[in-house]
C-alpha positions in Angstrom: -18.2 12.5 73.6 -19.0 11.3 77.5 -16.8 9.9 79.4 -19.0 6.6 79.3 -19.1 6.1 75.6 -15.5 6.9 75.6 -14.8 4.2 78.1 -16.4 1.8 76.0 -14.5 2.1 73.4 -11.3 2.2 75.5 -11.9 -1.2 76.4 -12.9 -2.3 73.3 -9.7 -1.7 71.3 -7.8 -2.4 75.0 -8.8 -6.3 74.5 -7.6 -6.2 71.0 -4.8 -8.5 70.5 -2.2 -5.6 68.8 -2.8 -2.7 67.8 -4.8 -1.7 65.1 -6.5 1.6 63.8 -9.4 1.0 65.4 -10.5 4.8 65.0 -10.6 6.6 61.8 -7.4 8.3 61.5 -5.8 10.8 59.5 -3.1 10.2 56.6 -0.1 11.2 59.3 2.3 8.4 58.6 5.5 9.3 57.0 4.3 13.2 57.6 6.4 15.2 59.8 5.3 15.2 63.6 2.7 18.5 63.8 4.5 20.9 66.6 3.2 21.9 69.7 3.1 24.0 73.2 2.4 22.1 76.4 2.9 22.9 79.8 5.0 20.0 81.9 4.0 19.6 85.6 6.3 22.3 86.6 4.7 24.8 84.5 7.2 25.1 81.8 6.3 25.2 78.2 7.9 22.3 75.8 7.9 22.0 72.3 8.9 18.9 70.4 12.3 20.5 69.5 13.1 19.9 73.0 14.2 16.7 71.9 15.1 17.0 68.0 17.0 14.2 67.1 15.1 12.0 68.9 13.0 8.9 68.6 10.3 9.9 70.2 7.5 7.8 71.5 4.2 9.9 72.3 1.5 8.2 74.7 -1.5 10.4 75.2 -3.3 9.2 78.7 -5.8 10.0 81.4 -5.8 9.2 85.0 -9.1 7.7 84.4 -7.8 5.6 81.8 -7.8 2.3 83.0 -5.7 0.9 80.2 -3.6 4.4 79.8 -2.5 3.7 84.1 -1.8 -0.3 82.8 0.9 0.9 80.1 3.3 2.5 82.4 5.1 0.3 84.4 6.1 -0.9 80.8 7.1 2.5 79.3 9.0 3.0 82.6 11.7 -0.2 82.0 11.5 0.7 78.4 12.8 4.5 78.2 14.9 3.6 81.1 16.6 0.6 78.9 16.5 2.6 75.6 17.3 6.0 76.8 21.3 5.7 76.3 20.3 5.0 72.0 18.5 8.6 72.1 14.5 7.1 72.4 12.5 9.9 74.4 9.2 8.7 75.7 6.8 11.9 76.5 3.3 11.3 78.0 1.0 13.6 77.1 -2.3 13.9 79.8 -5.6 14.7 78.3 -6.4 15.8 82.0 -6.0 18.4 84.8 -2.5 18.7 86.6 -3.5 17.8 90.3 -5.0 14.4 89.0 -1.8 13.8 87.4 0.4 14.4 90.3 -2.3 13.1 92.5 -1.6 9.6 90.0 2.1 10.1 90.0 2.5 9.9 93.8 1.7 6.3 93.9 3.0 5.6 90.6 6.5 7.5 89.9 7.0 7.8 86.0 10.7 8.8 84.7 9.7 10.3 81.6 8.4 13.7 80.8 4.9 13.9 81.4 3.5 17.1 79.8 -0.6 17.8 80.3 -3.8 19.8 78.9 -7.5 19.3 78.1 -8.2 21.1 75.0 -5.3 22.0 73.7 -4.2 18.3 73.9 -7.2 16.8 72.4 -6.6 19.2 70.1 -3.4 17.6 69.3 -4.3 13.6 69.8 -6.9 14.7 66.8 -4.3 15.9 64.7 -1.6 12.4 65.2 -4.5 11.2 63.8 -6.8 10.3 66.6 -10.1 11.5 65.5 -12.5 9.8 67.6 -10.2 10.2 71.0 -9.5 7.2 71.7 -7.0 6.4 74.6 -4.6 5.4 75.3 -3.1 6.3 71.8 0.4 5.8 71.3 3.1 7.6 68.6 6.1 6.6 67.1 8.5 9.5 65.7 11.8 8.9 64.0 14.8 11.2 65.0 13.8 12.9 61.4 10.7 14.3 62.9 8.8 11.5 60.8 5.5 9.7 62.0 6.4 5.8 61.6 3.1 4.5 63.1 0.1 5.5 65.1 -1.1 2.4 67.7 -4.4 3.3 69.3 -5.7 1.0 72.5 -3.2 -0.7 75.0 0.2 -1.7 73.5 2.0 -5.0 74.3 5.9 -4.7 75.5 6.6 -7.0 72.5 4.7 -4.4 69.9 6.6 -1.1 71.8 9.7 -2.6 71.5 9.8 -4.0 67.7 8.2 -0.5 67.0 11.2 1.2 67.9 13.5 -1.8 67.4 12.9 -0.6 63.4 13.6 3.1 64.3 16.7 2.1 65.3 
């Protein structure tokens, strides 16, 4: 898929008023969250049991992701404000490492940000993200369990009732 047809459907679901399964997505709710091996920007591997036994909240982006670079800000107040009741948020980069840090120098973010082409398109395919769309956000019990899948934009309101019932 080019970058220009996947832009267009960025900003299609992005204008949506919540999210919705836009994309065609797998069965993954209530299944346990598939494992995985990603480098963070200092070169160490992590693995979701990094942070077994918490509510996780997965947000695959891209630098070039107007949407994805919109979201942020948000996540930033949020994990700081739920962090102390065990939510984790993780981005996950569908991009290259200097872009990232490149991105990151103008706009701190104080959750783990862990990054790869393939091998994380690999990955947003298998939360159920089959046609790539971005940004595409995951919501993980402290079980391990998928709760729901939110492809496009999310509001602050929709984040926060999201793991407001994970609670």
């Amino acid at each position: 898929m080019t970058k220009s047809i996947l832009l267009l459907l960025l900003l299609a679901i992005s204008h949506s008023n919540s999210p919705v399964q836009a994309a065609k997505a797998k069965d993954v709710l209530g299944q346990k969250l598939p494992t995985f091996t990603l480098p963070d920007l200092n070169e160490k591997i992590q693995t979701p049991d990094n942070w077994k036994g918490k509510i996780l909240v997965i947000n695959f982006w891209a630098t070039w992701c107007t949407p994805c670079l919109k979201e942020i800000p948000m996540f930033n107040r949020v994990q700081k404000e739920y962090a102390p009741d065990g939510i984790q948020f993780i981005g996950i980069a569908i991009d290259n490492k200097a872009s990232i840090e490149k991105f990151i120098q103008k706009t701190p973010i104080n959750y783990p940000v862990l990054y790869g082409v393939k091998t994380a398109t690999k990955l947003v395919q298998e939360y159920g993200n089959e046609a790539g769309v971005l940004p595409f956000t995951v919501f993980i019990d402290a079980k391990g369990i998928v709760q729901r899948i939110a492809p496009g934009q999310l509001k602050e309101k929709y984040t926060r009732e999201s793991i407001e019932k994970m609670l």
